[in-house]
C-alpha positions in Angstrom: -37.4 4.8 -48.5 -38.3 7.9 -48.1 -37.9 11.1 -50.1 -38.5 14.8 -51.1 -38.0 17.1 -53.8 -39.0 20.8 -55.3 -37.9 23.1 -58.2 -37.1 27.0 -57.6 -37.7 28.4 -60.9 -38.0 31.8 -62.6 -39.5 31.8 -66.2 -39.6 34.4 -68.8 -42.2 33.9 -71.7 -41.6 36.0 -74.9 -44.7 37.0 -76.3 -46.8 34.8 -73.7 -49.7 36.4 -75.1 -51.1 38.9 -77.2 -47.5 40.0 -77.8 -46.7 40.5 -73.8 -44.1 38.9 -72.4 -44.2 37.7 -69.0 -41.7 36.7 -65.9 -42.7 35.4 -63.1 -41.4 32.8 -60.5 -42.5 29.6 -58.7 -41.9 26.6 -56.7 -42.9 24.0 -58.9 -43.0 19.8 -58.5 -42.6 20.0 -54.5 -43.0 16.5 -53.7 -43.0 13.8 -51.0 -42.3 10.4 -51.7 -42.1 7.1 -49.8 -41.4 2.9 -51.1 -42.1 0.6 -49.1 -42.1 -3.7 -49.4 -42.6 -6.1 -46.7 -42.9 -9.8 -46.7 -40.0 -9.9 -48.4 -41.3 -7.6 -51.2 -44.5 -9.7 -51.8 -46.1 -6.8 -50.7 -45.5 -3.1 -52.2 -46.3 0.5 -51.7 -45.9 3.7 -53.6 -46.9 7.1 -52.4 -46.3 10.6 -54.0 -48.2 14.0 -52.5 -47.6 16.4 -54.8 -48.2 20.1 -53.0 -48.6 21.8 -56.6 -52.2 22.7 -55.5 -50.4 25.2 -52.9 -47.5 26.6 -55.1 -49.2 26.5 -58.7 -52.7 28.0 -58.2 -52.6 30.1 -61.1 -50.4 27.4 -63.5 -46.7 27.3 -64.4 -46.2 29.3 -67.7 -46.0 26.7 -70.0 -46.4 27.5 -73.5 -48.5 24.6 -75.4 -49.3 23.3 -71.9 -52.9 22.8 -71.8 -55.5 20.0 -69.9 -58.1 20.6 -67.2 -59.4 24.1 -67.7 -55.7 25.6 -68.1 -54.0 26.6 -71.6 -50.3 27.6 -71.5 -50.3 27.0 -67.8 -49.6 23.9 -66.7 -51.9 23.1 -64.3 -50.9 21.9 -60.7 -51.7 18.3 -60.3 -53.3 16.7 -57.5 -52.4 16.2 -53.7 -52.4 12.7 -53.6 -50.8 12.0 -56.5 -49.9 8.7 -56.2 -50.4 5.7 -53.6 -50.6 2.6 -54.6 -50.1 -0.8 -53.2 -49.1 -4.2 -55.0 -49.2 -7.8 -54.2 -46.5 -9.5 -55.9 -45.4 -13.2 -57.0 -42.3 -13.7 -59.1 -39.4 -15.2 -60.1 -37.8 -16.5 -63.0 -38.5 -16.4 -65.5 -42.0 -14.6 -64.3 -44.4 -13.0 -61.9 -47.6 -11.7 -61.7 -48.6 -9.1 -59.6 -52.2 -6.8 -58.7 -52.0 -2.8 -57.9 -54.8 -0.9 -56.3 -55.5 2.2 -55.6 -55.0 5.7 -57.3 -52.3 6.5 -59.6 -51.4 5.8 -63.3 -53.2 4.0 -65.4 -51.1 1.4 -68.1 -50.6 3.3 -70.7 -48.2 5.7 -72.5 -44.9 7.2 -71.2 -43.6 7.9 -68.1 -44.9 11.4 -66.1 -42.3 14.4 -67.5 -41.7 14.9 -63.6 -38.9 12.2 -63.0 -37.9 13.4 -66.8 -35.1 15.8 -67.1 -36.8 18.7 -68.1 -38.5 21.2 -66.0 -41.0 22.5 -68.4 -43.7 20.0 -69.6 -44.5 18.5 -73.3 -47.6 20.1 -75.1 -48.4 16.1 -75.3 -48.8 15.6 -71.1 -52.3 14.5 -71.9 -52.0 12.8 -75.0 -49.0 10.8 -73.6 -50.1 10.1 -69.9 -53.4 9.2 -68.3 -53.0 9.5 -64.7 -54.4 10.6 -60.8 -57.3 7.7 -61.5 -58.6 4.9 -59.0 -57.2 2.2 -60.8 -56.9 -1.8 -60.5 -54.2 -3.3 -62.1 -52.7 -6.6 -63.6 -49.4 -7.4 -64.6 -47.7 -10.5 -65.9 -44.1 -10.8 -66.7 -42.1 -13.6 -68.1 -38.9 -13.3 -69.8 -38.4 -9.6 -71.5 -42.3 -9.6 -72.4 -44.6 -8.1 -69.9 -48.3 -7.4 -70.2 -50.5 -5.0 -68.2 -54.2 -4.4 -68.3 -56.2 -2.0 -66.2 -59.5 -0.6 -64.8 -60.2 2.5 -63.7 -62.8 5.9 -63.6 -62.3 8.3 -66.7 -62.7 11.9 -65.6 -59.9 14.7 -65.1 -59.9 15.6 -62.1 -61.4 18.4 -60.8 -58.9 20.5 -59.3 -55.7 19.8 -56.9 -57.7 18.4 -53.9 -59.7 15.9 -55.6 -59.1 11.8 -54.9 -61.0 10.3 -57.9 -64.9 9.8 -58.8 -65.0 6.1 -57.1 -68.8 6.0 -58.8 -67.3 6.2 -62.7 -64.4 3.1 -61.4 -64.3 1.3 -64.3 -66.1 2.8 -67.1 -62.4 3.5 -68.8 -59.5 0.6 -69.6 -56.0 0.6 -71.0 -53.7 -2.2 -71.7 -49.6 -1.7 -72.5 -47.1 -4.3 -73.9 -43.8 -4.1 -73.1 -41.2 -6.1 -74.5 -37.2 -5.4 -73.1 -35.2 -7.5 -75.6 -31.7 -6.1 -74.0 -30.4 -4.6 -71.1 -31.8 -1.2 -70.5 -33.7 -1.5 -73.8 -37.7 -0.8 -73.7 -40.2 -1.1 -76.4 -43.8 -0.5 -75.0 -47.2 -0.2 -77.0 -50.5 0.8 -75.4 -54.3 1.3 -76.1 -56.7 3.1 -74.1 -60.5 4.0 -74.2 -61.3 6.6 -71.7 -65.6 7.5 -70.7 -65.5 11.6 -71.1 -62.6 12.5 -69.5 -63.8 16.3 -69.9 -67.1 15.9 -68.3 -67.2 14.6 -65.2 -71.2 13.9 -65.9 -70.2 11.3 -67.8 -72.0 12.6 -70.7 -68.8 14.7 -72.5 -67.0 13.2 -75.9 -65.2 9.6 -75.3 -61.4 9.3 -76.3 -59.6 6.5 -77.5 -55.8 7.0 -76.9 -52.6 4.7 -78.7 -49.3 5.4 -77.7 -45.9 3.4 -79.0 -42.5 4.2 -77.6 -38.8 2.8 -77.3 -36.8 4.2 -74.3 -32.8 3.3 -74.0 -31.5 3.7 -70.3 -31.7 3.1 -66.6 -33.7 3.5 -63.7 -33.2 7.3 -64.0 -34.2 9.2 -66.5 -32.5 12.9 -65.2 -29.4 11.5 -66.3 -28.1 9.1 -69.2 -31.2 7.9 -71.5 -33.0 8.2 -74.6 -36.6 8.3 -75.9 -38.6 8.4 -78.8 -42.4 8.6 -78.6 -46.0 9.0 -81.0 -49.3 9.2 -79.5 -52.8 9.9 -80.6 -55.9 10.4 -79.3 -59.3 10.3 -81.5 -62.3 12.3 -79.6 -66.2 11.8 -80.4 -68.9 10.9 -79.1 -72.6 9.9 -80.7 -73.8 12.5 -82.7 -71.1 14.9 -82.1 -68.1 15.3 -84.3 -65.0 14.0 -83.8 -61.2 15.7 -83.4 -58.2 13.8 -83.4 -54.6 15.0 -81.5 -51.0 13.2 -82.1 -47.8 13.7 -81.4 -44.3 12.8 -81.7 -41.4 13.4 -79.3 -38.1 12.8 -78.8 -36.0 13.7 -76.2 -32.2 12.3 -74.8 -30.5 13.2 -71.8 -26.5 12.6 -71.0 -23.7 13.6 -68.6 -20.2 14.9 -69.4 -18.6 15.1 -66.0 -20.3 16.9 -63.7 -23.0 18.7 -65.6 -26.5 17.1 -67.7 -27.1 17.6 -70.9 -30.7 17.7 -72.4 -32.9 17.8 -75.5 -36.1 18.0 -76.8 -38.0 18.2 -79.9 -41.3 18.1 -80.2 -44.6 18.5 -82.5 -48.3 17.4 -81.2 -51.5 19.3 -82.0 -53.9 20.4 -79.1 -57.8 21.8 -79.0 -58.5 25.6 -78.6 -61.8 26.3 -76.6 -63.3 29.5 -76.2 -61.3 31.7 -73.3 -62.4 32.9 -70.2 -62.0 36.7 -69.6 -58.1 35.4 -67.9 -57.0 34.0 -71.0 -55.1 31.1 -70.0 -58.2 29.6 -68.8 -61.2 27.6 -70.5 -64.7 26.5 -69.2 -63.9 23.3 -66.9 -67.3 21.9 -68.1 -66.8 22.7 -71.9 -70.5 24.3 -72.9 -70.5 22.1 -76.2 -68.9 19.8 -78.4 -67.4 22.4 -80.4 -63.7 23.9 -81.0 -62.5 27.3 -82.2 -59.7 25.2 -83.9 -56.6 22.9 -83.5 -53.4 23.9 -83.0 -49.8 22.3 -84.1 -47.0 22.9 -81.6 -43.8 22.4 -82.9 -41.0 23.1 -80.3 -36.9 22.7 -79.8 -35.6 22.8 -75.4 -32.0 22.6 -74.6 -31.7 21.8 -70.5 -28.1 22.3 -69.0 -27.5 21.7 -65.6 -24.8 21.0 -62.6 -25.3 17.9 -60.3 -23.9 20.1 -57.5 -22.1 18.4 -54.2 -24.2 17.2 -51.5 -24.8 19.3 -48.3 -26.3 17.0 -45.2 -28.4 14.4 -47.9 -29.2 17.7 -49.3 -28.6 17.8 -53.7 -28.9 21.2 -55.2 -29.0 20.9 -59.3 -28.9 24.5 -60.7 -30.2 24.8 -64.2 -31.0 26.6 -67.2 -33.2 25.5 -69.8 -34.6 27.2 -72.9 -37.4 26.3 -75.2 -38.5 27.7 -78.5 -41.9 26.8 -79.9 -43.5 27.2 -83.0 -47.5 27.6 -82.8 -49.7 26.8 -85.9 -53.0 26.4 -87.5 -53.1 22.7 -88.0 -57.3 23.2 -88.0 -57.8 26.9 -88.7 -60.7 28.5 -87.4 -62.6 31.6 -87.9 -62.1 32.7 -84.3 -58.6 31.9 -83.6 -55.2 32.1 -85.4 -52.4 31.3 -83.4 -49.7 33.9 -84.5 -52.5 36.6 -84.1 -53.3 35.3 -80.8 -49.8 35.1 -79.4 -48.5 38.0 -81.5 -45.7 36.2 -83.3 -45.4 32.7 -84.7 -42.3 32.3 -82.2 -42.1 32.0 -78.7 -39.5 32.1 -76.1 -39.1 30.7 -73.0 -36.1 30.6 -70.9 -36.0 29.5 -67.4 -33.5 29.1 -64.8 -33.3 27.7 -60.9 -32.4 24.9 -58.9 -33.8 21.6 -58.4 -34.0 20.3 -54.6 -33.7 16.5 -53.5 -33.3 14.9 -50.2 -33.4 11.0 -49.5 -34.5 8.7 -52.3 -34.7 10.0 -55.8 -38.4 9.9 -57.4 -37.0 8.1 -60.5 -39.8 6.2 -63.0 -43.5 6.7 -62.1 -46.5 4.7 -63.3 -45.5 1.0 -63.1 -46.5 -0.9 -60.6 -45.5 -4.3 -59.2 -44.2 -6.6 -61.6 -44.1 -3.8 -64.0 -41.4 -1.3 -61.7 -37.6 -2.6 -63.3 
């Protein structure tokens, strides 16, 4: 199966920064994708490119958005995002099954791409640890279903990196899931990830938990439900420590022809010194220290129209507006929030179309026994 995908989006951010406001367009999630099985789906394969690294250079105005050097930009992910492949035994009332290659690690919530909104959760990092070289078991029997995985800890370094093959397996994660009923997912995870920040290995260490409950099917862009809280304590010997959480919740449904969306949201994230472009921070953080932690509380409403089909061709205009509300949850000496952005709230509305040909990219990051 073979598929592709791409948003056309325009964006205006009210104040962005330092009480500016901003507009500016992109072509953001362009994507190819391809399933595959054979001996009679023994055998799996997943692949995503993700050609963000060509469209996103400077970062998608995201307010909250922050990870690998950018801050409300967020950041274009890798080219080989995904691709996998799994050996599989199963049955009923069980299988097991062993992934390989680069992709998501077991742990946390599915990647806000195949979610219905177009703008991404301050939490992406807190929620998500993916683009590693990761091993993974799974085991299944009945509605319980256990993963465990290996894998290298550092970000990546920018959008053509594969994964540092030398650091496989200084990092782990292990998720429980349990699916009591039909289309009902309960799912608990722990992770310990080797400086994730540094890619020398010797940055501070996080350890991540993540607990969720998700209500619908296969795909989340239409009818489904979740709630979500993660956290992530960060230290390292002899340096202090910080600790992020969050909690989201977020529901999608469709009345007729059109999809209806909602967010709410409030995680914390670290603020590092800027650069002189001021949605940028060092890549390799010069010390352990922050200028402060900020709370990110924040409301989207996503309305759009599942168009007709043209030739395999589905256009899905949209409009989807988010309000956040940035605080000092750790104030600093060097940065308030509301002085930094020039108001305590921010407005983003965007509007656009989303592009799909062939198979839908629907949930990403389980593997084998573990894809429903």
């Amino acid at each position: 199966m073979l598929g592709a995908q791409g948003v056309l989006e325009l964006t205006r951010v009210s104040p962005a920064i330092a009480g500016e406001t901003l507009t500016e367009g992109y072509l953001t999630e362009p994507a190819l994708m391809a399933h595959g099985s054979a001996l009679g789906g023994a055998v799996l394969g997943v692949g995503t490119l993700d050609l963000e690294g060509l469209t996103l250079r400077r970062g998608e105005l995201t307010p909250g958005a922050w990870g690998e050097g950018y801050v409300d930009r967020r950041h274009p992910h890798t080219y080989l995002h995904e691709l996998m492949a799994s050996g599989q035994a199963s049955g009923r009332p069980g299988g097991a099954s062993l992934s390989v290659g680069k992709g998501f690690a077991p742990f946390g919530t599915d990647d806000p791409m195949v979610r219905p909104f177009v703008k991404y959760p301050t939490n992406h990092h807190l929620a998500q640890v993916l683009e590693r070289a990761v091993v993974i078991g799974a085991v299944t029997r009945g509605p319980v279903l256990l993963e465990a995985g290996l894998f290298n800890g550092d970000e990546p370094k920018g959008p053509a990196s594969f994964a540092d093959v030398g650091r496989f397996g200084d990092s782990w994660s292990a998720r429980a899931t349990l699916r009591p009923l039909t289309g009902l997912e309960l799912q608990g995870s722990h992770a310990f990830l080797r400086s994730p920040e540094r890619p020398d290995g010797h940055g501070l260490d996080q350890r991540k938990w993540s607990a969720s409950a998700r209500w619908g099917g296969a795909d989340e862009r239409q009818r489904y439900a979740l709630v979500e809280w993660a956290t992530t304590d960060e230290s390292g010997a002899g340096a202090p420590g910080f600790r992020f959480s969050s909690l989201l919740a977020e529901g999608s449904f469709l009345p007729g022809p059109f999809l209806l969306a909602g967010r709410v949201e409030r995680s914390t994230r670290p603020e590092e010194e800027r650069l002189a472009d001021p949605f940028r921070v060092p890549r390799i953080p010069a010390d352990f220290s922050l200028l402060g932690v900020t709370r990110w509380e924040s409301a989207t409403l996503h309305v759009g129209w599942l168009g007709p089909h043209a030739s395999g061709l589905r256009l899905q205009p949209f409009v989807e507006a988010m309000l956040s509300h940035p605080s000092d949850a750790a104030p600093g000496p060097l940065f308030q929030a509301a002085t930094f952005y020039g108001s305590s709230r921010i407005w983003t509305l965007s509007a656009g179309v989303r592009l799909e040909a062939g198979m839908s990219h629907m949930r990403m990051g389980r593997y084998g026994v573990a894809d429903d």
